[in-house]
N, C-alpha and C positions, 0 to 999 in steps of 0.2 A: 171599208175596214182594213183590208191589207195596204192600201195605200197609207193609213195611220200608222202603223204597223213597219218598224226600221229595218226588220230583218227581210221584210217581203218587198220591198220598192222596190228592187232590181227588178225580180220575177214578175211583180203587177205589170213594170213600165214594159218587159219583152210581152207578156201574153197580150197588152192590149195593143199592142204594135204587130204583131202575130193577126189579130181580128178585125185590124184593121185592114192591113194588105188585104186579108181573104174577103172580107166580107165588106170592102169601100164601096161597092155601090149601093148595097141595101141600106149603109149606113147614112148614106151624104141622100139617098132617096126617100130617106122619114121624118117627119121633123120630129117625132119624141125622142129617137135617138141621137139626132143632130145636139139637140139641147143637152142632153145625157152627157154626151164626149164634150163640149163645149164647158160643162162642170166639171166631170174629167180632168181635163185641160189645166183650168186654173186649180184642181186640188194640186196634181201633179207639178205642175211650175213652181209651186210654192215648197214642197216637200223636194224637190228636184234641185231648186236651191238652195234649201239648207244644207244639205248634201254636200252639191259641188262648192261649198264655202269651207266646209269640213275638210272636205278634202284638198282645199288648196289649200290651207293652214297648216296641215300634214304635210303638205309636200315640201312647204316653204322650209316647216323646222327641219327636214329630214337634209334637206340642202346647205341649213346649218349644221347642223351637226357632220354631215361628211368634212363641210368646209372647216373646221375645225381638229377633228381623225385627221387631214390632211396637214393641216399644221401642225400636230402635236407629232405626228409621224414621218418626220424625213429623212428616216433611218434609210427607207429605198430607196428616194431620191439620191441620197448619200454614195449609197454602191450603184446607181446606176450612171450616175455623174464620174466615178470614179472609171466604171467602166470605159465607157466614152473617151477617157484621158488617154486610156491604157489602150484603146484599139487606135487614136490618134498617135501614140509614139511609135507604135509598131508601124504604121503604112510611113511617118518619116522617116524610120529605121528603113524602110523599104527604098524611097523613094532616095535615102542615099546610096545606098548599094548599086542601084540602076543609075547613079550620075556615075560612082566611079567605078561601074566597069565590072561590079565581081558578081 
């Protein structure tokens, strides 16, 4: 049931990874429990993939939309480009002073 259940997947997939570690050899030493987790298993895969498909469709839009924030914004780019000019004139400004001498 908590594995049907979208809010509890996380929590299912830790606690039964949790009783796992603790308790793999009585588990891999029963066959009713083998078969249980082997159930387990393919619910979890199934629901575990709906998930991570979610989530990479989320990710993708999110990766648009910055890429776009980024283009409609190059207000920064703008002063930091400007920046960059302005510390360039100064060190030529420098480096003539240091050819003539003062």
């Amino acid at each position: 049931e908590w594995i049907d259940n979208a809010s509890l997947v996380e929590f299912s997939c830790r606690c039964i990874g949790l009783l796992l570690r603790l308790h793999h050899d009585q588990f891999v030493g029963t066959l009713s429990t083998r078969e249980t987790l082997s159930a387990l298993q393919v619910k979890l895969r199934d629901t575990l993939h709906s998930f991570r498909s979610v989530v990479g469709f989320n990710m993708a839009a999110m990766k648009h939309v910055q890429a776009l924030v980024a283009d409609e914004s190059n207000g920064s780019f703008i002063d930091i480009a400007e920046k960059i000019a302005e510390v360039k004139t100064r060190a030529e400004r420098r480096a003539k002073r240091k050819k003539s001498g003062v």
